[in-house]
C-alpha positions in Angstrom: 186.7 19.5 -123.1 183.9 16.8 -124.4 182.6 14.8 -121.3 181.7 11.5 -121.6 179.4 8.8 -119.9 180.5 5.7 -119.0 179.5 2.2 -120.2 177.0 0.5 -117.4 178.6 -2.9 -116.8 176.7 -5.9 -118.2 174.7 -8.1 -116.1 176.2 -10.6 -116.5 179.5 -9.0 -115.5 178.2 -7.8 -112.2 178.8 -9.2 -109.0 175.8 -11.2 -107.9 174.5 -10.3 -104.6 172.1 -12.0 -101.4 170.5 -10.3 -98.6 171.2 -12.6 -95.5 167.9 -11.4 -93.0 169.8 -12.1 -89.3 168.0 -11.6 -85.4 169.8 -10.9 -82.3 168.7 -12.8 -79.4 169.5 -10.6 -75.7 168.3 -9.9 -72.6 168.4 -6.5 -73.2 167.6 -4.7 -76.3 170.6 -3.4 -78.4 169.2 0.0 -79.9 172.1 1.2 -81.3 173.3 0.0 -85.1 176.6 0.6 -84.8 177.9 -1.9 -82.6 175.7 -4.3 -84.1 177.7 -3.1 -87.7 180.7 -3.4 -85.7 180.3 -6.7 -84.3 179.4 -8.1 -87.5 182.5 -6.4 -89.6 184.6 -8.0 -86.4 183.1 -11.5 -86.1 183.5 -11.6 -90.1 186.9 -10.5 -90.2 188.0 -13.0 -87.8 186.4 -15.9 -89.4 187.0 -15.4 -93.3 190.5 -12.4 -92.7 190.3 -9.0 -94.6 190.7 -10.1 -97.8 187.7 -12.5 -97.5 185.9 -10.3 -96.5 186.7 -7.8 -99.0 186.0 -10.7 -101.5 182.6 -11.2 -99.9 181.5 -7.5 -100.6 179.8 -7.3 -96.6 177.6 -4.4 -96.5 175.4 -4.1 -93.2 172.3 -2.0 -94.4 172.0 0.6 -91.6 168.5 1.8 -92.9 167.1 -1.7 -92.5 168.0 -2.3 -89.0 164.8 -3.1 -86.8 165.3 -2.0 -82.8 162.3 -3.5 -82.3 162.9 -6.8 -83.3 166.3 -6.8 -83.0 166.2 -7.9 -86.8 168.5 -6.1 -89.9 169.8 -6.9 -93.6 173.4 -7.7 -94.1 174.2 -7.4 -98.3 177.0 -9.8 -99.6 178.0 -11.6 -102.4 176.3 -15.0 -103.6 179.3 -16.9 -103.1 180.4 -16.0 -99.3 176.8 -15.9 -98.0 177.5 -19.5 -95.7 181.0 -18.0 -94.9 179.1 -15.1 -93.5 176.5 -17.3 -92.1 179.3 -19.2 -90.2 181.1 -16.0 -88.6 177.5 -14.7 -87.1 177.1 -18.2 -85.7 180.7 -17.5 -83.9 180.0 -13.8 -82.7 178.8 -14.0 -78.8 179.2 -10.4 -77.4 178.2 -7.1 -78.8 178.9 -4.4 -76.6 180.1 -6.5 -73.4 176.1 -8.1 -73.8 176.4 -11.8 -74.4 174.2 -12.0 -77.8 172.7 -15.0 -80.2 173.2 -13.7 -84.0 170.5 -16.1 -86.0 170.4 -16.2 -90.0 166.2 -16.3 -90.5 166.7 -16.4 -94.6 168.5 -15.2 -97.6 167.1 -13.5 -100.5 168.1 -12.5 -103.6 165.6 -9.1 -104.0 165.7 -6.8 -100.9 162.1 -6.1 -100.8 161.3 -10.0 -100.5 163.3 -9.7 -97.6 161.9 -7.2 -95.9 158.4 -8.1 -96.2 159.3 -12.0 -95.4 161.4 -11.1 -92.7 161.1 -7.5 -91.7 158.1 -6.9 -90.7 156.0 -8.0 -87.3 
């Protein structure tokens, strides 16, 4: 049986992507990513449907979320990013907490948005 490798896809062919940098603004801290994930897959399914947000390519980077300051990285596709922007702006509750979500910038290279962002 010969194996095969697979043609990398072009660059130009390839879906072009941002890195929207968002902040939640509580009372209380929200430690835990995964109702922050969930809020966000929620607040973006209601605003744009499922197959906009398939379209959009929404990935919330799990590794990049800051407890501290209640800052994290959501990855989506050049064309949706103000769609995205628009459904944070609508989300108000993440775990029965009432919550502010607030866009701080978009980048088009994750490590520029770390260190512009991320950090302290």
């Amino acid at each position: 049986m010969i194996k095969t490798k697979l043609k990398p896809v072009l660059p130009s062919l390839r879906e072009k992507k941002r890195y929207l940098v968002f902040e939640i603004i509580a009372k209380e801290k929200i430690i835990d990513f995964a109702c922050v994930s969930k809020a966000i897959w929620q607040c973006s399914i209601g605003f744009v449907g499922k197959l906009g947000a398939s379209k959009a390519g929404i990935m919330v980077l799990g590794n990049k979320w800051n407890p501290k300051l209640q800052r994290g990285i959501i990855k989506v596709s050049h064309g949706h990013v103000d769609a995205i922007k628009s459904a944070l702006a609508l989300a108000d509750e993440i775990d029965n907490k009432k919550v502010i979500f607030r866009s701080l910038g978009v980048s088009g290279i994750l490590n520029k948005a770390e260190n512009n962002y991320l950090r302290a």
